[in-house]
C-alpha positions as CSV (number, residue, x, y, z in Angstrom):
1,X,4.6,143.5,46.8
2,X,6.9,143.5,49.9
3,X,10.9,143.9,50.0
4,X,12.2,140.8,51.1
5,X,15.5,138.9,51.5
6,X,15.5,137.5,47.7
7,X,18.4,139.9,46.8
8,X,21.5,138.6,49.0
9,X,22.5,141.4,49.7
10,X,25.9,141.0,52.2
11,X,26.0,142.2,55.3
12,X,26.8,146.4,55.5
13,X,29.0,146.0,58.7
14,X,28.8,148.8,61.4
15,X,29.9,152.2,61.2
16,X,28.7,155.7,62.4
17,X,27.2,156.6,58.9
18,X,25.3,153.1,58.9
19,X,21.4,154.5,58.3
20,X,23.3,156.6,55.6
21,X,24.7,153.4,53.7
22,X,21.4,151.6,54.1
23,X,19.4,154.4,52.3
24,X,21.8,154.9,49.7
25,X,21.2,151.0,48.3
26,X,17.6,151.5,49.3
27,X,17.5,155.1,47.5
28,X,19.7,153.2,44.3
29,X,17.0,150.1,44.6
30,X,14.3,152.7,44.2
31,X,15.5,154.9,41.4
32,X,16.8,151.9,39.2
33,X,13.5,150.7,39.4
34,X,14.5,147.6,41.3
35,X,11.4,148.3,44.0
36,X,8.4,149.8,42.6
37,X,6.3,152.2,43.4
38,X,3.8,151.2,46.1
39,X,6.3,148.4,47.2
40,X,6.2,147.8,50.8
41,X,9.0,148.4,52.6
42,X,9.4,146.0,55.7
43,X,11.9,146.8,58.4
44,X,12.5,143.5,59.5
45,X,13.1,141.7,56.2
46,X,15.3,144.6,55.3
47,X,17.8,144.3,58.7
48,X,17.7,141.0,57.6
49,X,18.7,141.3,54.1
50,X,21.5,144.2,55.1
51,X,22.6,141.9,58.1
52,X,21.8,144.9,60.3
53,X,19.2,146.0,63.3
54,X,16.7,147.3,62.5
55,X,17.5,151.0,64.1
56,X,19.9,151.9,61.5
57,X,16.9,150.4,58.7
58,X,13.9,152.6,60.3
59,X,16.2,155.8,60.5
60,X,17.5,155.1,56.5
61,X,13.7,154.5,55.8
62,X,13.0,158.3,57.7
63,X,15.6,159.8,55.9
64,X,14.0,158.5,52.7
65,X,10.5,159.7,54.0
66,X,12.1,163.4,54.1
67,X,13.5,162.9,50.5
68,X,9.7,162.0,49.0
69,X,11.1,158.8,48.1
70,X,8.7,156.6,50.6
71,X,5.5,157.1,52.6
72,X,4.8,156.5,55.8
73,X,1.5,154.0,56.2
74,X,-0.1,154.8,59.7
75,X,0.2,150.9,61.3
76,X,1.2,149.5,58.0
77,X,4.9,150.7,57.6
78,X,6.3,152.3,54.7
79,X,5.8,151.9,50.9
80,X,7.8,153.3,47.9
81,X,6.3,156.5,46.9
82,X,5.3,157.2,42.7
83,X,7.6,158.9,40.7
84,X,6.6,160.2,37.7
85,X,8.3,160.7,34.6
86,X,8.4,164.5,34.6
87,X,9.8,163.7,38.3
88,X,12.7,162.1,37.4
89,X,13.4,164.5,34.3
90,X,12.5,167.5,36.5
91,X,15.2,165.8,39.1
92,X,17.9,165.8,36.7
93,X,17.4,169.0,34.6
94,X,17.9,170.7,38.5
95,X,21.2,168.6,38.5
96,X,22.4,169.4,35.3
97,X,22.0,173.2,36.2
98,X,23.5,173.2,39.5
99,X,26.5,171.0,39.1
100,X,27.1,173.1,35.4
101,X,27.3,176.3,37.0
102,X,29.5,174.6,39.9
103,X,32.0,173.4,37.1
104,X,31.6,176.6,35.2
105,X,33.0,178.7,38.6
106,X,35.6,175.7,39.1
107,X,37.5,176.5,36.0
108,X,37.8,179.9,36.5
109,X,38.6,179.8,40.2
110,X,40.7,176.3,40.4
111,X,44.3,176.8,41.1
112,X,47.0,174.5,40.1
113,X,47.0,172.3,43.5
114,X,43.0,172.0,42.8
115,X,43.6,171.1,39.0
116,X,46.1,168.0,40.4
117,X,43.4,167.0,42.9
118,X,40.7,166.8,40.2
119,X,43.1,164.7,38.0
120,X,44.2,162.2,40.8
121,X,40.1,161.7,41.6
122,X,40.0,161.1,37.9
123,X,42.5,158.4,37.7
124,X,41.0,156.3,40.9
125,X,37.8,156.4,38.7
126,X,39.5,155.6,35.6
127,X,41.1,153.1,37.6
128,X,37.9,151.4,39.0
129,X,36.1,152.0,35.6
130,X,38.7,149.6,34.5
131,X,38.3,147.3,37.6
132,X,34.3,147.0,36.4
133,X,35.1,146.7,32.4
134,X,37.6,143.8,33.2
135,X,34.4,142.0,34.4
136,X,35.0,142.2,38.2
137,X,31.9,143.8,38.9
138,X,30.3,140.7,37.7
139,X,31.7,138.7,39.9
140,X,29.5,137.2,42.2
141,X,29.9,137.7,46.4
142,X,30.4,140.6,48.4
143,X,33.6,141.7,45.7
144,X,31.5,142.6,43.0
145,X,29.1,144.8,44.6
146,X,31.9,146.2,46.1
147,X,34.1,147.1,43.2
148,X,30.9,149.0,42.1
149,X,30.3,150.7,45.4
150,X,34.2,152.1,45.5
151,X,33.6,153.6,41.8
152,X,30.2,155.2,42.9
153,X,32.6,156.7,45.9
154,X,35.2,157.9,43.8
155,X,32.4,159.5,41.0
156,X,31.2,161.4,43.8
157,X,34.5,162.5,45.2
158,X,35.4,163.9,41.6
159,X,32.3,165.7,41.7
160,X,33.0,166.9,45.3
161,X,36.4,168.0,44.3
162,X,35.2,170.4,41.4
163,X,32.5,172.1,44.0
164,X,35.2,172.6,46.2
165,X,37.0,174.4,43.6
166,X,34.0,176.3,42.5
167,X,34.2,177.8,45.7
168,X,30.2,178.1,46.2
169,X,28.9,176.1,49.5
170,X,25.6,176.6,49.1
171,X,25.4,175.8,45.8
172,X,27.2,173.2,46.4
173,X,24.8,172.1,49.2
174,X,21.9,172.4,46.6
175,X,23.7,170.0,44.3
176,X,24.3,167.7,46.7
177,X,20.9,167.4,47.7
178,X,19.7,166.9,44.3
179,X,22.5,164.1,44.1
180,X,20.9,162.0,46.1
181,X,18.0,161.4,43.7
182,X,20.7,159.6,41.5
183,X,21.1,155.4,41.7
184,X,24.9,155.2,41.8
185,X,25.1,151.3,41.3
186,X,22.5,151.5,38.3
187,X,25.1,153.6,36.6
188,X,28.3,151.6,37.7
189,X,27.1,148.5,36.4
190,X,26.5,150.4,33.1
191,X,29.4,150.2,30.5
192,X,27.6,152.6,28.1
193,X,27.4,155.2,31.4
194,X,31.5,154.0,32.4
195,X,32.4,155.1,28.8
196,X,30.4,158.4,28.7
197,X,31.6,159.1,32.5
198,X,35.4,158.9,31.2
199,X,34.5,161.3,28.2
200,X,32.8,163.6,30.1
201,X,35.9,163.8,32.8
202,X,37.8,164.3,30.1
203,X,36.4,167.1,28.6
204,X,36.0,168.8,31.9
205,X,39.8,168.8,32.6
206,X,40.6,170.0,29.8
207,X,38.2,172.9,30.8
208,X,39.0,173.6,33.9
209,X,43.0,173.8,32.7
210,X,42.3,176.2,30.4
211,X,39.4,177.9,32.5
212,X,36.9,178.0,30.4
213,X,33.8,178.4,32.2
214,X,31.6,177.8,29.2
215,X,33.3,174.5,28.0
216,X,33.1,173.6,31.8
217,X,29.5,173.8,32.0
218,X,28.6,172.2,29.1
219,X,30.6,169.1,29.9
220,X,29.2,168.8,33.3
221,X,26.0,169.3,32.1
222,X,26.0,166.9,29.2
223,X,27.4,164.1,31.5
224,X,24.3,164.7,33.9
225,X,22.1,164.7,31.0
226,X,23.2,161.7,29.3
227,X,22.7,159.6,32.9
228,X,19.1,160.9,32.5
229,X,18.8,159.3,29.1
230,X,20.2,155.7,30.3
231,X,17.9,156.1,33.4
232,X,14.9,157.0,31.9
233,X,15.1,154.4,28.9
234,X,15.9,151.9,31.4
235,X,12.8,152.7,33.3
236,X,10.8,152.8,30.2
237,X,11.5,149.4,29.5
238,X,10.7,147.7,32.9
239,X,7.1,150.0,32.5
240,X,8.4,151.5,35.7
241,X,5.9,154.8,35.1
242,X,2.6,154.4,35.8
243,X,0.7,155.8,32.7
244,X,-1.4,159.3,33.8
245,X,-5.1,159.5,31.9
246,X,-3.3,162.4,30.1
247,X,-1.1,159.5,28.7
């Protein structure tokens, strides 16, 4: 199986963080189960598809190589690595911890002006989870896609916002790399995940306002968690794991 043009994707537009956009719909294509393992990966069809050269496609492709997410093929190009299932539960339970113990520090350390910052990233999400329930995600054209893109933005922002608070870099470094093993538009275009997501936000204000660390943690966790559970039954379904002669 080879990556082709067949998805329509539009055109990414230029920009210094180009190879960066590229890989995050390539890493999002990967982890939905969209491309397969041992799909090959071609760099010309993929410039193609994105509407871009294909410099910004090979350097998305290397970043993707240092993640584990695809293999280099000596003369043959690059192919979408396995992933097991105790990868991608492995991937998440790391998540859950960092990004818990993040929130867990951000309640007891986040001042007033850090609460208000947290609450106005809530409200552009609430306000693009609305944007995607109304059906505009749907929609078909570059709009869609976009309306989904902005919400995965402003979901990471929030989360940025409460590591900030926590006051932790490196830990916050750590999280971040284990973020990247998350498909943002999978969970976007998922109105069971939009309705957990404004729960969880919820119950993680409310935390952080009255700085409790252990309520904070929980919620944080449990909102990584339950994007685990949508993922992996969604991956279930489309027989995305390989069975292991254990299995």
């Amino acid at each position: 199986m080879v990556a082709g043009t067949e998805h329509g994707a539009p055109p990414l537009g230029g920009g210094p963080a180009l190879p960066d956009r590229v890989a995050l719909l390539l890493r999002d294509r990967i982890l939905s189960g969209e491309l397969a393992p041992g799909t090959f990966l071609r760099v010309d069809r993929l410039g193609e598809e994105f509407g871009v050269s294909q410099t910004p496609v090979r350097e998305a492709l290397q970043s993707l190589r240092a993640d584990d997410m695809v293999r280099a093929l000596p003369r043959r190009g690059y192919v979408v690595a396995e992933m097991t299932r105790g990868d991608v539960a492995d991937l998440f339970a790391a998540q859950a911890h960092l990004t818990g113990e993040l929130a867990a520090r951000a309640a007891v350390a986040a001042g007033p002006e850090q609460l208000d910052a947290l609450r106005d990233h809530d409200a552009e999400v609430a306000r693009l989870v609305a944007a995607c329930d109304e059906g505009r995600d749907g929609a078909p054209g570059a709009g869609g896609l976009e309306v989904g893109l902005a919400l995965a933005h402003a979901e990471h922002d929030f989360h940025v916002a409460v590591n900030r608070a926590a006051g932790s870099r490196k830990l916050a470094w750590l999280a971040g790399c284990a973020e990247r093993y998350l498909p943002p538009r999978f969970y976007t275009a998922s109105a069971a995940w939009r309705s957990a997501t404004r729960r969880s936000h919820a119950a993680l204000l409310v935390a952080v306002a009255a700085g409790d660390g252990d309520a904070a943690r929980e919620a944080m966790s449990r909102h990584v968690l339950d994007g685990r559970d949508l993922l992996l039954a969604h991956l279930d379904s489309i027989g995305f794991f390989v069975p292991t002669k254990e299995s």
